[in-house]
C-alpha positions in Angstrom: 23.2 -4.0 -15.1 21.1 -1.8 -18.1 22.4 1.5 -19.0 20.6 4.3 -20.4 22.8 4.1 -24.2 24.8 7.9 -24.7 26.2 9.1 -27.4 29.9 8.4 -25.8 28.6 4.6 -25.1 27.5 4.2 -29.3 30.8 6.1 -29.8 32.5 3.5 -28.9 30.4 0.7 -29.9 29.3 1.6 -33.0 32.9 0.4 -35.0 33.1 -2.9 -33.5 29.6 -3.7 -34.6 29.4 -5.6 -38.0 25.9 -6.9 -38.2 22.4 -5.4 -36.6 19.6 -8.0 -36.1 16.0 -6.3 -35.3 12.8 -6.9 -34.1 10.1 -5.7 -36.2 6.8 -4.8 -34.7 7.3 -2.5 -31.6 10.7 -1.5 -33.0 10.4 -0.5 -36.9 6.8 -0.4 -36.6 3.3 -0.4 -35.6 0.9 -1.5 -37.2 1.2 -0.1 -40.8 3.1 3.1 -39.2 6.7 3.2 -39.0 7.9 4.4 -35.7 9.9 8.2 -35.7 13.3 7.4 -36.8 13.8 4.1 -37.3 13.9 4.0 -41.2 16.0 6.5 -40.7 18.9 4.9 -38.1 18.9 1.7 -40.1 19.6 3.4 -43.5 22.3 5.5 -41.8 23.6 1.9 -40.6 23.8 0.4 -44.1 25.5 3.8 -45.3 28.3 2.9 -42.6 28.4 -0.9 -43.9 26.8 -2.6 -41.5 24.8 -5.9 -42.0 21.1 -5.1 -41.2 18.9 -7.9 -40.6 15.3 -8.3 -39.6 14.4 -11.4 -36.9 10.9 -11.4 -36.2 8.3 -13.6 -34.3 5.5 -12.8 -36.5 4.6 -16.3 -38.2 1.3 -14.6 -39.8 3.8 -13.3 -41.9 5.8 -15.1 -44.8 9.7 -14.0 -45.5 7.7 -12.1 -49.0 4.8 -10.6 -47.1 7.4 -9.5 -44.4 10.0 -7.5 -46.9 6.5 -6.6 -48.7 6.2 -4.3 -45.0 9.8 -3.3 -44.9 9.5 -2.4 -48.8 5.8 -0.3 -48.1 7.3 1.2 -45.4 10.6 2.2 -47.0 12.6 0.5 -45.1 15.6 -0.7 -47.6 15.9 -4.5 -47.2 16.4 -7.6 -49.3 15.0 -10.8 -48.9 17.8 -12.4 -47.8 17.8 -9.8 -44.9 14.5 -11.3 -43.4 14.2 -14.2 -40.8 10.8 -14.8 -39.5 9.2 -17.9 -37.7 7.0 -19.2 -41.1 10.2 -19.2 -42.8 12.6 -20.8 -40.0 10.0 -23.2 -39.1 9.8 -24.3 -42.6 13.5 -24.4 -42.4 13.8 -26.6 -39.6 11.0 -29.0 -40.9 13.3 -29.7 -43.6 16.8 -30.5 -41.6 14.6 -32.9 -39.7 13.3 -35.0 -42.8 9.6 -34.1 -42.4 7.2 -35.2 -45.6 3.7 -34.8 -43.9 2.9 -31.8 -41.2 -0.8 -31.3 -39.4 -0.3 -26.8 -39.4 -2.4 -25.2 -36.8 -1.5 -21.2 -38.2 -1.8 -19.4 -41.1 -1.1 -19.4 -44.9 2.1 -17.9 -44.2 3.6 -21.1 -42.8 1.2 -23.3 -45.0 3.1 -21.5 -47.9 6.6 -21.6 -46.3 5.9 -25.0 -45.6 4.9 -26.6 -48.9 7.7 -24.8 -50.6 9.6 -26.9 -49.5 7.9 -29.8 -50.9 6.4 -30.6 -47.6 3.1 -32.3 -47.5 0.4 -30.0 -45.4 -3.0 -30.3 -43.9 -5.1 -28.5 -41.5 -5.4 -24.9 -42.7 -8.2 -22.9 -42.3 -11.3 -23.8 -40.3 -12.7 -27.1 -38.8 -16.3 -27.4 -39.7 -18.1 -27.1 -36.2 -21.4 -27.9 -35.1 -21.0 -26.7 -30.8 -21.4 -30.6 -30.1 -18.1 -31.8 -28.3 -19.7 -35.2 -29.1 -18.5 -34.9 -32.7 -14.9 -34.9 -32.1 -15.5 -38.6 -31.8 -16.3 -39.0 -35.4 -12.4 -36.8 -36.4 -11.1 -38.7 -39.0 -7.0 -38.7 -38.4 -4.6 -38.7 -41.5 -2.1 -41.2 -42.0 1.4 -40.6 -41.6 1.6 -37.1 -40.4 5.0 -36.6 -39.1 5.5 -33.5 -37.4 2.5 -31.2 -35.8 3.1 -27.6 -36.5 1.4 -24.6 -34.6 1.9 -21.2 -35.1 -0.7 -17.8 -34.4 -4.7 -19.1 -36.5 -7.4 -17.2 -36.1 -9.5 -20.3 -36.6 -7.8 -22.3 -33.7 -10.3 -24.3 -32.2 -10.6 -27.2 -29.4 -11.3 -29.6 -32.4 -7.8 -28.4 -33.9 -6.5 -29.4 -30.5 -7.9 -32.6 -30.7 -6.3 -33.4 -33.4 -2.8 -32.6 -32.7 -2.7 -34.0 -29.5 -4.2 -37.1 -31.5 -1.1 -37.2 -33.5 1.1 -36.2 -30.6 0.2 -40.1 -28.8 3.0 -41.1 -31.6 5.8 -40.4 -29.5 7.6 -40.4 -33.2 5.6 -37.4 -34.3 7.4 -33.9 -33.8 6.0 -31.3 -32.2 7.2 -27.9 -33.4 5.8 -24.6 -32.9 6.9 -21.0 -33.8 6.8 -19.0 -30.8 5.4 -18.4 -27.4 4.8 -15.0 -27.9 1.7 -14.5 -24.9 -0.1 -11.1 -27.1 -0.3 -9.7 -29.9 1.2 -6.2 -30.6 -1.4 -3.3 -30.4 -1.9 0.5 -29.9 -4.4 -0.1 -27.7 -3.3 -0.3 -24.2 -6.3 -1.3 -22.8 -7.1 -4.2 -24.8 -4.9 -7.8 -24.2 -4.8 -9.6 -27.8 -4.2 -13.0 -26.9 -1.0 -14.3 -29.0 1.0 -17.6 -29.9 1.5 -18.5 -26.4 -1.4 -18.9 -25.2 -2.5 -21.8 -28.3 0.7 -23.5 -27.6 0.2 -23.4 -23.6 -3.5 -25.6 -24.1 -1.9 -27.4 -27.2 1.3 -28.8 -24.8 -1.5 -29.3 -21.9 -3.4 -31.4 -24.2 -0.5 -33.6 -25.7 1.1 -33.4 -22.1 4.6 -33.1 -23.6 6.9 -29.9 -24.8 7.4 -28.8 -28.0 10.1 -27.5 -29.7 10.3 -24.0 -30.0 11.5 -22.0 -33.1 10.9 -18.4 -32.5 12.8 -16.0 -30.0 14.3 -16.5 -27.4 15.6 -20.3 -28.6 18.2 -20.2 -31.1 17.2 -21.8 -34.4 16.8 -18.6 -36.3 20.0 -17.6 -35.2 21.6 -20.4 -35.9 20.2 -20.0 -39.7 22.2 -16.8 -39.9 25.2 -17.9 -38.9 24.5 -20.3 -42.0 24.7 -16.9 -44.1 26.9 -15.2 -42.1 29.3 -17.4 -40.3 31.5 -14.3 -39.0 28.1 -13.6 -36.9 29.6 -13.3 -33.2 28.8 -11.9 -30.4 32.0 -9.6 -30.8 30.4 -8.0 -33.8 26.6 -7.9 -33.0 23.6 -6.0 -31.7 20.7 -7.2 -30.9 17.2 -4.5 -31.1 14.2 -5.5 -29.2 11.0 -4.4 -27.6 10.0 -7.8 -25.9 12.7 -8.5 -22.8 11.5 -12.2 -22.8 12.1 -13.0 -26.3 14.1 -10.4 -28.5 16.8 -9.4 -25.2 16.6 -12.4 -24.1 17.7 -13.6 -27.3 20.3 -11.8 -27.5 21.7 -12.2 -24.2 21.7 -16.1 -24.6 23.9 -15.7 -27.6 26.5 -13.3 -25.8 25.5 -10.1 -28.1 24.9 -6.4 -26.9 21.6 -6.0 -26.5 19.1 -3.0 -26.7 15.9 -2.4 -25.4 13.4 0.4 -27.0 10.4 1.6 -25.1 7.7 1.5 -28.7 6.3 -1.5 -28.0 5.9 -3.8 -25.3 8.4 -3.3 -22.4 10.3 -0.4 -20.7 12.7 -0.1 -18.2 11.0 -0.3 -15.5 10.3 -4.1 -16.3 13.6 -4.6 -16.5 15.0 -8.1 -14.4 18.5 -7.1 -13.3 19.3 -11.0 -13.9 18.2 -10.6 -17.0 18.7 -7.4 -18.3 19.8 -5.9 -21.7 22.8 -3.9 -22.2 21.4 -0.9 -22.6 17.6 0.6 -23.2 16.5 4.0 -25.0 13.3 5.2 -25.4 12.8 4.9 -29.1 15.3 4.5 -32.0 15.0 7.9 -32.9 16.9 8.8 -29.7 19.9 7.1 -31.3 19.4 9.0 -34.3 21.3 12.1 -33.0 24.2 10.1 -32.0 25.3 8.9 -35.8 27.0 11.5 -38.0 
């Protein structure tokens, strides 16, 4: 069952804990504001020695662009310190092998991607004329091996045409970064649609499952522990604002997990099945607890 975290509770957790893996946005931030305190508890955690890592859904982002944030917003942080989906998807491309991707996302994975030496096409726009007709007249590349999706703010019903297209090659991977279903925002009476909800109508289309990258599946752990193979969850604290992906995370792998009430969830949407170890209303509650 959750717990409110005291100070007695960090007491005693805070020594056995060697490494801190955090969400970003709704946790450290929002938007280009950094939220009360939370520079502040994570530098106090790298003055104590503890490993500080940022794990983050956002694949609009490249591992750069994201310690560009951390860096703007004075959060200390190194580039090894950052694990985001552009870059783990990227990653995972090439364990499998992959030479020729079709990328529904952004230039963030496009660059990721191609880093690696990995051929890529589809960023950016499909020309569009309104005429479903047209979609007859796609012309398909050859050899694309994997189809990619992440968040694009060009996706289109053309785009899902093709990748379902190269999805009837029951050789052809299908990985995405996340199923994230919105988009962070201040704005609580707006819903920005997010990763999820391109996946959900690219898997409906294809009519088969992809693999998943981001939170909560395991990959981008499993990179850390590649760093850091001491990572355990004997030694590890997991910070999230999203139960269904950063707690749920963490609870999959075994670590203490805690939920903060910035961004997306609270307590009150708490699953007791599924719960985090412990929930506080903002990091800068925990602030007060470190001397």
């Amino acid at each position: 069952m959750s717990k409110l975290l005291t100070k007695s509770e960090w007491s005693a957790l805070f020594p056995k804990l060697k490494y801190v893996l955090s969400d970003c946005d709704g946790v450290l931030w929002n938007g280009d504001r950094a939220i009360e305190g939370a520079r502040e508890f994570l530098g106090t955690l790298r003055q104590n020695g503890k490993r500080v890592c940022f794990v983050t859904n956002n694949s609009t982002k490249s591992r750069e662009q994201i310690l560009s944030k951390c860096l703007k917003l004075k959060f200390e942080a190194e580039l090894s310190d950052v694990y985001g989906t552009a870059y783990a998807t990227a990653a995972y491309l090439k364990m499998l092998g992959v030479g020729s991707v079709y990328l529904i996302g952004s230039p963030a994975i496009y660059h990721e991607i191609t880093s690696l030496g990995i051929k890529c096409t589809g960023l950016g726009p499909d020309e569009l004329d309104g005429n479903w007709n047209s979609w007859l007249n796609v012309k398909l590349e050859e050899g694309i091996q994997a189809v990619v999706a992440g968040f694009d703010e060009h996706f289109s019903l053309q785009k899902v045409c093709r990748a379902a297209s190269y999805l009837l090659n029951p050789d052809c991977h299908f990985i995405v970064t996340n199923r994230d279903q919105s988009l962070p925002s201040e704005r609580k009476d707006l819903v920005l649609p997010g990763t999820g909800c391109i996946i959900s109508c690219l898997e409906t289309a294809a009519g088969r499952p992809p693999i998943v990258v981001g939170k909560p599946y395991p990959t981008m752990i499993e990179l850390l522990k590649k760093q850091f193979p001491d990572l355990d969850p004997e030694n590890t604290l997991f910070i999230g604002d999203r139960l269904n992906t950063d707690i749920e995370l963490g609870r999959r792998q075994g670590f203490k997990t805690l939920l903060v009430e910035t961004g997306v969830h609270n307590r009150e949407d708490i699953d007791p099945l599924k719960a985090p170890t412990y929930y506080l209303p903002s990091l800068n509650d925990i602030c007060g607890f470190i001397g």
